[in-house]
C-alpha positions as CSV (number, residue, x, y, z in Angstrom):
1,X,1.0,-0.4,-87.4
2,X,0.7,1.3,-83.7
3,X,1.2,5.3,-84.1
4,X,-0.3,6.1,-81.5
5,X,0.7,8.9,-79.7
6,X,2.2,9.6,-76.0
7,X,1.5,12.5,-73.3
8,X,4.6,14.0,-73.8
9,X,4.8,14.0,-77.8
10,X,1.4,15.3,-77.8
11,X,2.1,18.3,-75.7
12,X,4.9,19.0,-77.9
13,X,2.5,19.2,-80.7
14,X,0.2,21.6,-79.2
15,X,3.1,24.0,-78.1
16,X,3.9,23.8,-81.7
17,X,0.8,24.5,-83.0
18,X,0.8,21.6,-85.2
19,X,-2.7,20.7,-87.3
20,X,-4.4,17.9,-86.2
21,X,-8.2,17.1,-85.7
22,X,-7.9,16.3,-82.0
23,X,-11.2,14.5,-80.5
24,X,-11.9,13.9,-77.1
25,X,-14.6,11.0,-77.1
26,X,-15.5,11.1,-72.8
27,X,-18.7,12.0,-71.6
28,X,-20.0,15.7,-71.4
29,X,-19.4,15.8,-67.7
30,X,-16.3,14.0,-67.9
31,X,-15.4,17.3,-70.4
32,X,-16.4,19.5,-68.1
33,X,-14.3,18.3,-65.0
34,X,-11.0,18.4,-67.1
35,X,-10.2,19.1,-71.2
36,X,-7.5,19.7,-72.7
37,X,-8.5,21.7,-75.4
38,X,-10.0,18.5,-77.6
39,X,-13.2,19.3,-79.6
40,X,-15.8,16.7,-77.6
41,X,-17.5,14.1,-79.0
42,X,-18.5,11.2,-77.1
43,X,-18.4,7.9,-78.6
44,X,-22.0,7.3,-79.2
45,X,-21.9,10.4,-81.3
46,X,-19.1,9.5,-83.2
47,X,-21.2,7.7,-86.1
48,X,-23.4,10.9,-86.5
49,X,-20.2,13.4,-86.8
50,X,-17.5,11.3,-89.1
51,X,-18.7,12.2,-92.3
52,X,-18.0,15.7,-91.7
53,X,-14.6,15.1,-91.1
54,X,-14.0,13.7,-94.8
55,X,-11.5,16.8,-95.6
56,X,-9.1,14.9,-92.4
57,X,-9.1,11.0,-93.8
58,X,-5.4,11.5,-94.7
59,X,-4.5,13.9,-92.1
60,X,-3.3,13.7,-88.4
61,X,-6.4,13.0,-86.3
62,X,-5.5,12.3,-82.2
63,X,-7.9,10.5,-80.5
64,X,-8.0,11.0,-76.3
65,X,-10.9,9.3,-73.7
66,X,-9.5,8.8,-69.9
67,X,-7.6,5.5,-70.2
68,X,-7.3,5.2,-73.6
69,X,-9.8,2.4,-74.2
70,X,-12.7,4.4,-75.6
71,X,-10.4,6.5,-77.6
72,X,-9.2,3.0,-78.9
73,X,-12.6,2.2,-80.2
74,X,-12.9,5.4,-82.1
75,X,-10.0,4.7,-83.8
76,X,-10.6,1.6,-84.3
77,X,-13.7,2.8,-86.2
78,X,-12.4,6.1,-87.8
79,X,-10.0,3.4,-89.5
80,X,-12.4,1.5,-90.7
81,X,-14.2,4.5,-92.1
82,X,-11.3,5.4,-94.1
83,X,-9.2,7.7,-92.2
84,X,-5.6,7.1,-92.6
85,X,-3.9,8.8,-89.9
86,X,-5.7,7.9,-86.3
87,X,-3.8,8.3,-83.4
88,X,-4.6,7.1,-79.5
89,X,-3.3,9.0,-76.9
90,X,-1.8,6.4,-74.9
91,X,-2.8,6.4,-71.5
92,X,-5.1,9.0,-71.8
93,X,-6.2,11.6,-69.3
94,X,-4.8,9.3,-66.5
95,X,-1.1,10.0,-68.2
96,X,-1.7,13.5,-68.8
C-alpha cells in the first residue's frame, strides 16, 4: 500500500497542527541549509534512534530526505521494524 504523502497535503498537516513524528533523514549540513521543521536524523543514525520511537509504531510518522530516495529507505526500514503508519514525502525537499 503506497500512503505516502505529497508537498501540498503535508503542508496542510502542519498548518493544522496535526500529530505526526516527522523525520528528516538528510545530512546535518543538508539540515542546516534548509528544514522544514523535521526533527533530524540522518539515515545512518536511524538504527541507533528507532527504538525510542516505540510509543509511534501505530501512529502517523512522515518521512522527508531531498528527493525522496533516502527517506524511502527509512521507511522502508521503520516498516520493517514494526511501525505501521510510515509515510514518504514524495518528492522531497526538491517538491517543497
Amino acid at each position: 500500500m503506497n500512503n505516502d504523502i505529497t508537498a501540498k497535503e503535508l503542508k496542510e498537516k502542519l498548518n493544522r497542527g496535526d500529530e505526526f513524528l516527522f523525520i528528516d533523514v538528510r545530512e546535518p549540513w543538508e539540515y542546516e541549509e534548509f528544514n522544514i521543521g523535521a526533527r533530524l536524523v540522518p539515515l545512518g543514525e536511524l538504527p541507533g534512534v528507532i527504538d525510542d520511537w516505540d510509543d509511534w509504531q501505530e501512529k502517523e510518522v512522515v518521512v522527508h530526505c531531498k528527493s525522496g530516495a533516502r527517506s524511502a529507505a527509512a521507511k522502508a526500514f521503520m516498516q520493517k521494524n514494526g511501525f505501521l503508519n510510515v509515510r514518504n514525502l514524495m518528492g522531497g525537499i526538491l517538491d517543497w
